[in-house]
C-alpha positions as CSV (number, residue, x, y, z in Angstrom):
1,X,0.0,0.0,0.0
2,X,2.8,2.5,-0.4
3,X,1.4,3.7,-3.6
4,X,-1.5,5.1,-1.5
5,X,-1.7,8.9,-2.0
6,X,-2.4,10.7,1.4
7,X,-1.6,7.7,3.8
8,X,1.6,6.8,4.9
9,X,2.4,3.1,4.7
10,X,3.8,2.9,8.1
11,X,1.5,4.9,10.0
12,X,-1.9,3.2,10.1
13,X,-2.3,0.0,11.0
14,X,-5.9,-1.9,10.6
15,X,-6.6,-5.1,11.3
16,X,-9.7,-6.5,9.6
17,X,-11.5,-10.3,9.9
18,X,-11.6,-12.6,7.3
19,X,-15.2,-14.1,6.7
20,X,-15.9,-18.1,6.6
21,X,-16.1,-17.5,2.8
22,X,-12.5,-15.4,2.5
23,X,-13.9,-12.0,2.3
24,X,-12.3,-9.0,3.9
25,X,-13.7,-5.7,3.9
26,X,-11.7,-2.7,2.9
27,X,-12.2,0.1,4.9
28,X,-13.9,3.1,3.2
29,X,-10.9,5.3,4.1
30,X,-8.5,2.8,2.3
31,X,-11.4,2.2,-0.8
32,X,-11.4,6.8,-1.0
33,X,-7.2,6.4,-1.5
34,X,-7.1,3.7,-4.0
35,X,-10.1,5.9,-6.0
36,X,-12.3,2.4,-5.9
37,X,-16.3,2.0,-5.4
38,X,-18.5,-1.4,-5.2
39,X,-18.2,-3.4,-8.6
40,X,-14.7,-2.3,-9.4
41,X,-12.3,-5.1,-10.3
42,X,-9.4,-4.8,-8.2
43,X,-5.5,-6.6,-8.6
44,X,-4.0,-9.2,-6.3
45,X,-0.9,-9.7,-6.2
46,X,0.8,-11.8,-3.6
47,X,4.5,-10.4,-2.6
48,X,7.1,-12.5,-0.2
49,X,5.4,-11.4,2.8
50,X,1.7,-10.4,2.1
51,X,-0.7,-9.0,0.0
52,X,-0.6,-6.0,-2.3
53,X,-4.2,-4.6,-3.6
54,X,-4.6,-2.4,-6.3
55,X,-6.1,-1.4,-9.3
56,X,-5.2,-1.4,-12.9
57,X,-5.4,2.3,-13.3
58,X,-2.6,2.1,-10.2
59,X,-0.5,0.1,-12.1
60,X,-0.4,1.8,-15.2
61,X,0.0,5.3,-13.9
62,X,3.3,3.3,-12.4
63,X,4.5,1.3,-15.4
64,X,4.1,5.2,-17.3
65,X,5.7,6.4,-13.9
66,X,8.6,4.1,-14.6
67,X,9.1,4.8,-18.3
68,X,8.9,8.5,-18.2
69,X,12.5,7.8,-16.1
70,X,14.3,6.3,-19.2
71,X,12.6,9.1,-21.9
72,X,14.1,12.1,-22.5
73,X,11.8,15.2,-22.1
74,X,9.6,16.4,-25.0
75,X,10.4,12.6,-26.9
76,X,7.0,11.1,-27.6
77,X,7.1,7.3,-28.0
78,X,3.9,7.5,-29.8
79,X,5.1,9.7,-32.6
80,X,7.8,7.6,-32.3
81,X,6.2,4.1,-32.4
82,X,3.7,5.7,-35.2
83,X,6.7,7.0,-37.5
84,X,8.5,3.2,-37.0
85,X,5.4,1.8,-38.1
86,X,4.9,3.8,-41.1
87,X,8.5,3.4,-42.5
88,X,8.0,-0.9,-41.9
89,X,4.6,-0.4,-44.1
90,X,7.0,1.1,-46.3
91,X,8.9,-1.7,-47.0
92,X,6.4,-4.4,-47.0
């Protein structure tokens, strides 16, 4: 949950029950960080010592987060992947 805008991962601590059918609830303040409402699909992912939940809009904005540190400012790989595209049509 460090990826939580507004709460700091080692600050707040809650402890929730799991139900006979493996249900959790996530509490509302925790659902208002993450941006999610009922019906929303949300990612699991299990890491060495727990669970991480997110969702996929979370883990795009980080993927694009991640990039953004290996492209130089003002490149757009777009235009780039567009113009790499169009020369390869070229030569088919």
């Amino acid at each position: 949950m460090a990826e939580l805008r507004g709460m700091a991962r080692d600050s707040t601590l809650t402890f929730v029950p799991l139900n006979q059918n493996g249900r959790i609830v996530i509490p509302a303040s925790y659902r208002k960080a993450l941006g999610v409402k009922a019906g929303d699909k949300l990612v699991l992912e299990m890491e060495d010592d727990g669970l991480l939940i997110t969702t996929m809009q979370r883990r795009l904005e980080r993927a694009q987060r991640l990039v953004r540190k290996y492209v130089k400012p003002g490149v757009s790989l777009v235009d780039e992947l567009i113009a790499e595209r169009r020369e390869a049509a070229k030569h088919e």
